[in-house]
N, C-alpha and C positions, 0 to 999 in steps of 0.2 A: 184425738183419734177415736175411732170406733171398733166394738168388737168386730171379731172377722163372721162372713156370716154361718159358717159353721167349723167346730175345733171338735176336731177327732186325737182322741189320745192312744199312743200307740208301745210298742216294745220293741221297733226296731229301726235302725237310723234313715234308712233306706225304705222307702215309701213309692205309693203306685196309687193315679188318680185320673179317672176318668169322667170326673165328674158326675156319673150318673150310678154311683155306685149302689147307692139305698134308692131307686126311681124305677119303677116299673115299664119294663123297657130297653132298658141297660142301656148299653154304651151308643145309640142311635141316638140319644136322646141328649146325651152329653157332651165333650170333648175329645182332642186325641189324649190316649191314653201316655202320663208322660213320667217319669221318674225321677225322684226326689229324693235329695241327701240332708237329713236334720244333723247342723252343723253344732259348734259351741255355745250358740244361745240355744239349743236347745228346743227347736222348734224349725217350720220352713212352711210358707204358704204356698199354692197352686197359683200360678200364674193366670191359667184359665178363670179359675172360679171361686178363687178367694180360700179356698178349704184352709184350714191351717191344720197342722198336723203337732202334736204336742210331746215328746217326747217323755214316757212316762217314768219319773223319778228323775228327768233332768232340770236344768234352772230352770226352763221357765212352767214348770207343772204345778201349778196349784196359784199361777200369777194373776195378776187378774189383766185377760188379754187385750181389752182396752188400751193399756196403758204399752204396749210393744210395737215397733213400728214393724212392717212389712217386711218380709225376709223371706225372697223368688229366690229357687236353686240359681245360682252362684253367687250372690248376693253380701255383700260383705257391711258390717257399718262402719 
């Protein structure tokens, strides 16, 4: 596996990504904007654009994200 191409660490379960969040330009530039629930591992990637979202102080915070597979809101392993 490979890192995701970018991991945002956060403080709350429920997340918002339009992918064009840090891009000058905003949301024309990116995807629809879509909402995200970080389940019991503890993380949840953007189906659009890979973002992974890392839930801060939960299991997978300080993991090294390589080694995690893919986890799109409703996603289960």
């Amino acid at each position: 596996m490979i890192a995701p191409p970018e991991t945002l660490r956060v403080h709350t379960r429920r997340v918002v990504c339009d992918g064009a969040t840090d891009i000058p330009g905003g949301a024309a530039l990116g995807h629809p904007r879509v909402y995200l629930e970080i389940d019991e591992h503890g993380y949840v990637d953007c189906g659009y654009c890979d973002r992974r979202f890392v839930l801060i102080g939960g299991p997978a915070d300080g993991a090294d994200q390589s080694t995690l597979p893919d986890i799109s809101e409703g996603a289960s392993l």
